[in-house]
N, CA, C and O of each residue as an XYZ file, in Angstrom:
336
protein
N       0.844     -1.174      0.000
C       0.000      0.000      0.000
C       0.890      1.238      0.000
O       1.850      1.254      0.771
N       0.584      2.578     -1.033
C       1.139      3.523     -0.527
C      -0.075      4.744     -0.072
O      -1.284      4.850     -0.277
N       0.894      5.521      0.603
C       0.018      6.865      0.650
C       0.598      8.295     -0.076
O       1.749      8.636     -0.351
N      -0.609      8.923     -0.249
C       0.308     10.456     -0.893
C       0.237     10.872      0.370
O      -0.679     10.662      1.166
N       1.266     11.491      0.545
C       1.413     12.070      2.019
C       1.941     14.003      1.413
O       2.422     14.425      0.362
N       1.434     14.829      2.999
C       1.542     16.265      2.402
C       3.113     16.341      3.174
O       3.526     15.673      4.122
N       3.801     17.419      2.382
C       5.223     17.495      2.694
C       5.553     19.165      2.812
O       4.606     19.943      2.694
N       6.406     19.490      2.958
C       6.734     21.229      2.744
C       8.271     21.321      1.848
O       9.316     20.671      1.850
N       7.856     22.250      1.271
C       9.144     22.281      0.041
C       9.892     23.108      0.673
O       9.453     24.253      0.782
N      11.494     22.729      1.392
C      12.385     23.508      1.334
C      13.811     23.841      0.849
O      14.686     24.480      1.434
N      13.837     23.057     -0.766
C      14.611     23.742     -1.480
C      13.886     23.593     -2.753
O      13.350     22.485     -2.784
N      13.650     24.328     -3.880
C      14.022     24.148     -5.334
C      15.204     24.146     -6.135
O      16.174     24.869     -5.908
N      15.128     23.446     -6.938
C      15.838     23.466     -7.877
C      15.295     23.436     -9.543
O      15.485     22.281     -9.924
N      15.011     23.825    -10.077
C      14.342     23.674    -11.630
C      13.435     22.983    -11.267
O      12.910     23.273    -10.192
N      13.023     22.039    -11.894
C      11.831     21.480    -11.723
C      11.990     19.849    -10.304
O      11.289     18.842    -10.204
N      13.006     20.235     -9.616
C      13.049     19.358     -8.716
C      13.235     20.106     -7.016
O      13.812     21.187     -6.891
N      12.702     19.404     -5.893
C      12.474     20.017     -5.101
C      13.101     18.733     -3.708
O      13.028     17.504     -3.670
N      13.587     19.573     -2.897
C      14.008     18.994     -1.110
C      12.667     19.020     -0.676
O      12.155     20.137     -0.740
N      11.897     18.043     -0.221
C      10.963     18.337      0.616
C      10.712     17.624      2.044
O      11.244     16.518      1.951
N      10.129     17.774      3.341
C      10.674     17.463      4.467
C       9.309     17.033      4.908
O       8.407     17.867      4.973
N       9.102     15.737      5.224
C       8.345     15.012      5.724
C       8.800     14.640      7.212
O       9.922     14.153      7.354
N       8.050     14.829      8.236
C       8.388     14.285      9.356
C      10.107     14.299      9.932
O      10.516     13.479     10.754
N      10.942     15.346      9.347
C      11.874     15.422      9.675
C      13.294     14.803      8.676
O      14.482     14.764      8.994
N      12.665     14.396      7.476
C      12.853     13.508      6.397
C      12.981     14.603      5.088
O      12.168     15.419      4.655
N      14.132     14.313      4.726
C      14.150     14.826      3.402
C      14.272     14.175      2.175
O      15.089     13.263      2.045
N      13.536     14.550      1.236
C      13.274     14.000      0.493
C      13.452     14.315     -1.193
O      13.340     15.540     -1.254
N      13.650     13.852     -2.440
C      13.766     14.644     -3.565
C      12.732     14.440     -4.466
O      12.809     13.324     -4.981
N      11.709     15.165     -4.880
C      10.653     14.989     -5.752
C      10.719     16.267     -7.203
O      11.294     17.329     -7.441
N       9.854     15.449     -7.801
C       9.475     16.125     -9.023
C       8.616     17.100     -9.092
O       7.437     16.815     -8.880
N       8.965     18.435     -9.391
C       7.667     19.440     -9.516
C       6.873     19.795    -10.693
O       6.007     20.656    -10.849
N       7.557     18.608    -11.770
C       6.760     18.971    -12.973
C       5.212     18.648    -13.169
O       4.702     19.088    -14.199
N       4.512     18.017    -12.400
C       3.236     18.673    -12.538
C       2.553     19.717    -11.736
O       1.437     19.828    -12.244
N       2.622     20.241    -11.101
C       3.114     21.246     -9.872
C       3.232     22.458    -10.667
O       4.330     22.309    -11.203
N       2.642     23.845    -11.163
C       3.403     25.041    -11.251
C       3.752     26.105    -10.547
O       2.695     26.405     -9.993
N       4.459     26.782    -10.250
C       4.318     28.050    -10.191
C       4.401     27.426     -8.033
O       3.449     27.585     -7.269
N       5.632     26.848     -7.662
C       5.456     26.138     -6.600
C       6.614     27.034     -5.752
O       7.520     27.133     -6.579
N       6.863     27.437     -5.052
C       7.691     28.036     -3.586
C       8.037     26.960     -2.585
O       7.515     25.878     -2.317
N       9.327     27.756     -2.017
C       9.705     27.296     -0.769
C       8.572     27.546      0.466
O       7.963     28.615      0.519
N       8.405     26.764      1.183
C       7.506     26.945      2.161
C       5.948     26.506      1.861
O       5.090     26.449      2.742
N       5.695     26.167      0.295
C       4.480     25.734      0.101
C       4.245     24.355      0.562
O       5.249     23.660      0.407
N       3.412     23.842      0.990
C       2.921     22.551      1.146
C       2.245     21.823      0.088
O       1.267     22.273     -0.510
N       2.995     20.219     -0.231
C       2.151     19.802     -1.200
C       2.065     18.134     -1.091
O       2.906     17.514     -0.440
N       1.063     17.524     -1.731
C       0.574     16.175     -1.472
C       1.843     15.438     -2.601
O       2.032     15.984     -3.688
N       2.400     14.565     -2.330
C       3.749     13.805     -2.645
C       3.314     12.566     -2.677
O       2.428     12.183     -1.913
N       4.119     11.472     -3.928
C       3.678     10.322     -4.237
C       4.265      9.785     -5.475
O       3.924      9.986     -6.641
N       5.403      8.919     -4.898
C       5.890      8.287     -6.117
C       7.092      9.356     -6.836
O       7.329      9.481     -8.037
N       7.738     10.056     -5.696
C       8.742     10.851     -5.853
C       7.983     11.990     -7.134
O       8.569     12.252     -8.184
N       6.951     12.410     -6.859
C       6.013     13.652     -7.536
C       5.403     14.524     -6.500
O       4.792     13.962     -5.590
N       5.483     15.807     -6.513
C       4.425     16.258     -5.981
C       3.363     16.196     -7.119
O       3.675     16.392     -8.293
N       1.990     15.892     -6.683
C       0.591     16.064     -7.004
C      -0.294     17.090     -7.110
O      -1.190     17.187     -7.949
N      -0.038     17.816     -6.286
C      -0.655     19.011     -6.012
C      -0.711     20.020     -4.582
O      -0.932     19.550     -3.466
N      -0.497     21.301     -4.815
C      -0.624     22.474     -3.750
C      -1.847     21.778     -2.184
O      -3.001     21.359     -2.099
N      -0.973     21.960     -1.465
C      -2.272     21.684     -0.066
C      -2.040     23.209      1.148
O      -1.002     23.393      1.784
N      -3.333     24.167      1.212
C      -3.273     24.297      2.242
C      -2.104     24.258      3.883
O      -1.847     23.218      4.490
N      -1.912     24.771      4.027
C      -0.778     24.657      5.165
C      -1.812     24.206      6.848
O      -1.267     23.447      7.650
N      -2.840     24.611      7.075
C      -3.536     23.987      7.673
C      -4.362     22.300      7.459
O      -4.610     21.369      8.225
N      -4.512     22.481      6.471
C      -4.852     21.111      5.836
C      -3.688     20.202      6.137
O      -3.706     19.240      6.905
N      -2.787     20.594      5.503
C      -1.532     19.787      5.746
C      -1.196     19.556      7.052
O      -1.413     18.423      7.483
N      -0.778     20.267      7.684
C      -0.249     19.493      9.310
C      -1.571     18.668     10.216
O      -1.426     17.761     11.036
N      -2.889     19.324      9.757
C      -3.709     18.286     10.478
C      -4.001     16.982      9.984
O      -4.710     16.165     10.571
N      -3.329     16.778      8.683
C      -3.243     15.521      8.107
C      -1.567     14.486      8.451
O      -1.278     13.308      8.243
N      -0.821     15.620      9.032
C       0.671     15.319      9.358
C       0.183     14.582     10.675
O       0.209     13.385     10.961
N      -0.350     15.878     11.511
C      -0.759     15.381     13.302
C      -1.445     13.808     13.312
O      -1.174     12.863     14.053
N      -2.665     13.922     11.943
C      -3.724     12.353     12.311
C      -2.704     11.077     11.942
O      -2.767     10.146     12.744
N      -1.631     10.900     10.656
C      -0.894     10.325     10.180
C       0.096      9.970     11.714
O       0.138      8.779     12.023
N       0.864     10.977     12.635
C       1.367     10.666     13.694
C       0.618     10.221     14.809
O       1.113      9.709     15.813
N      -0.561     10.422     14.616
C      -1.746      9.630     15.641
C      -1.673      8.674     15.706
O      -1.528      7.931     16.677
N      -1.831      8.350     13.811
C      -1.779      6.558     13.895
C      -0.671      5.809     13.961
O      -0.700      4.671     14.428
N       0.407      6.366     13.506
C       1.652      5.446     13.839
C       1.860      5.467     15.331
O       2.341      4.525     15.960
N       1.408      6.766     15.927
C       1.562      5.926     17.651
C       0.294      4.818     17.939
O       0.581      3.718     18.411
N      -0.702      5.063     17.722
C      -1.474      4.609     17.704
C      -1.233      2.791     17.714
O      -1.297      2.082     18.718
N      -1.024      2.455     16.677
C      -0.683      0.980     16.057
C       0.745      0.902     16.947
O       0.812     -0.211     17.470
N       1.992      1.805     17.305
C       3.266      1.011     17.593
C       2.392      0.716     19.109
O       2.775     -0.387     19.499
N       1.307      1.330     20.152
C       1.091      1.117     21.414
C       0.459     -0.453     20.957
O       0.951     -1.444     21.496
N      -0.748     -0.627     19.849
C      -0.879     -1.481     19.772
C      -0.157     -2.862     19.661
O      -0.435     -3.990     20.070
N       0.677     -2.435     19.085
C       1.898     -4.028     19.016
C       3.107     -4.124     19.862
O       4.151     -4.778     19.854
N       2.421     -2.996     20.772
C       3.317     -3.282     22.414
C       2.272     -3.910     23.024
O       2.799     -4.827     23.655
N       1.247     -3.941     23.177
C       0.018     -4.740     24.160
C      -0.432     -3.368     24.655
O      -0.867     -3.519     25.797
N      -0.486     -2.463     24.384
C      -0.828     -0.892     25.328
C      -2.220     -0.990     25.168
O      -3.097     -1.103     26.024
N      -2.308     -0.916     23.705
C      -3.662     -0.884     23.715
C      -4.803     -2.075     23.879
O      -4.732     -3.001     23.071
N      -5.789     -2.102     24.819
C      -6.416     -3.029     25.338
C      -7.836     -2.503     24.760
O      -7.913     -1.382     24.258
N      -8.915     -3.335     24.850
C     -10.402     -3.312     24.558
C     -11.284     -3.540     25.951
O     -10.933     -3.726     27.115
N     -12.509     -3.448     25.350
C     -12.844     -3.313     26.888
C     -13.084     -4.499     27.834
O     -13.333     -5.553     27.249
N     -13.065     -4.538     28.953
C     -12.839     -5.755     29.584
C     -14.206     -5.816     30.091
O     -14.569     -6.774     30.773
C-alpha cells in the first residue's frame, strides 16, 4: 500500500524540489506542480508532488498520520487493550 502524504518544500531546484516530511528529506518532481515556492505545502507520491495543499490542511493531516503510527506502535506493544 502507498500513501500520498503532504510534505513542505524547502529547497528548489528547476523542476526538482528537497521536501521534508516528518523530519525527512526527500527529492521529488515538480513537474506537474506550477508556479510552486519554498515553504508551500504539497501532497507527494511516487517521488512527484501532485498538487498544492493548504498549510492547515496539511499538518492536520501530518498530526492524524502521527496519531496513527503511535497509535498501532502502542498497539503491538500490548498498550492498547479493549474493553474488559
Amino acid at each position: 500500500m502507498c500513501l500520498a502524504i503532504p510534505a513542505k518544500i524547502v529547497e528548489i531546484d528547476g523542476e526538482m524540489a528537497k521536501v521534508e516530511v516528518g523530519g525527512v528529506l526527500r527529492v521529488v518532481s515538480l513537474m506537474l506542480v506550477p508556479d510552486l515556492k519554498v515553504g508551500d505545502y504539497v501532497i507527494t507520491h511516487a517521488g512527484f508532488a501532485l498538487h498544492r495543499v493548504d498549510e492547515q490542511e496539511a499538518l492536520a493531516s501530518i498530526n492524524l498520520l502521527r496519531e496513527l503510527v503511535e497509535s498501532v506502535a502502542r498497539a503491538e506493544s500490548g498498550e492498547v487493550r479493549g474493553n474488559d
